[in-house]
N, C-alpha and C positions, 0 to 999 in steps of 0.2 A: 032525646034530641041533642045535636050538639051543636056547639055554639062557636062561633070562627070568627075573631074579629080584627080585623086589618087597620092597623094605626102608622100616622107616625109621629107619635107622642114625644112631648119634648120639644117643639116648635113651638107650641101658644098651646093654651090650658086648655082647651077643647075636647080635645082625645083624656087627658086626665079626668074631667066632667063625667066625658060618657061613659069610661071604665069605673067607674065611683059609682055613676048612675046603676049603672046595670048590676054589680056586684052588692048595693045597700036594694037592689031588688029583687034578688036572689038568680039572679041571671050568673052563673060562672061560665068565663069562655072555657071552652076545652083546648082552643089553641089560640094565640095570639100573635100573628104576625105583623116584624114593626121595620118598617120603611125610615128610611136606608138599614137601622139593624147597627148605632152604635153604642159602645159598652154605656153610654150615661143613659139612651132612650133607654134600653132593656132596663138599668138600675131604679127608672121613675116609675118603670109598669110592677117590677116585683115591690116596690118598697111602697104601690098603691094596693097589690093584690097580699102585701104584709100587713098590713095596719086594719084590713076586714079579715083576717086569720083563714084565707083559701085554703082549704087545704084535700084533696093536692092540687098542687099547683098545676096552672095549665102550661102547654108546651111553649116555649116563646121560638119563632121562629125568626131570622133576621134576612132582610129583602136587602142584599148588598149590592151598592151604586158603583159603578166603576169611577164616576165624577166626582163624587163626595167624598172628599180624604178627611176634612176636620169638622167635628160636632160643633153646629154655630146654634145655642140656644136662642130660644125668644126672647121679646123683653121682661116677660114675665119671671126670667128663672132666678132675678134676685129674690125673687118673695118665694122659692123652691128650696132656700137656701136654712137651714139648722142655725 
């Protein structure tokens, strides 16, 4: 079966939840497409599908906005923060 899951992670921890959820239950997406598709969203889905060891990785696809020129994180992304 494959698994296809449509995000757009990186606005509120939500999307980071469900991908955590699914992946600590042995759910791997085989493709992951992330709305709008910019370089810091793609960096929070690999560096959640990095820390449970996916391997291989699923394909990330990026759903790009003509509207959306800058990445405006949630308020959540100080506590995202190393």
């Amino acid at each position: 079966m494959s698994l296809l899951l449509h995000t757009d992670i990186g606005h509120d921890p939500d999307d980071v939840i469900a991908l955590a959820y699914l992946l600590e239950h042995g759910y791997n997406p085989d493709y992951i497409t992330i709305s709008p598709g910019f370089n810091e969203q793609c960096d929070i889905a690999y560096g959640v599908i990095h820390e449970y060891d996916i391997k291989p990785y699923p394909v990330i696809l990026r759903c790009k906005n003509q509207y959306l020129k800058v990445y405006e994180p949630g308020k959540h992304a100080s506590l995202m923060r190393n």
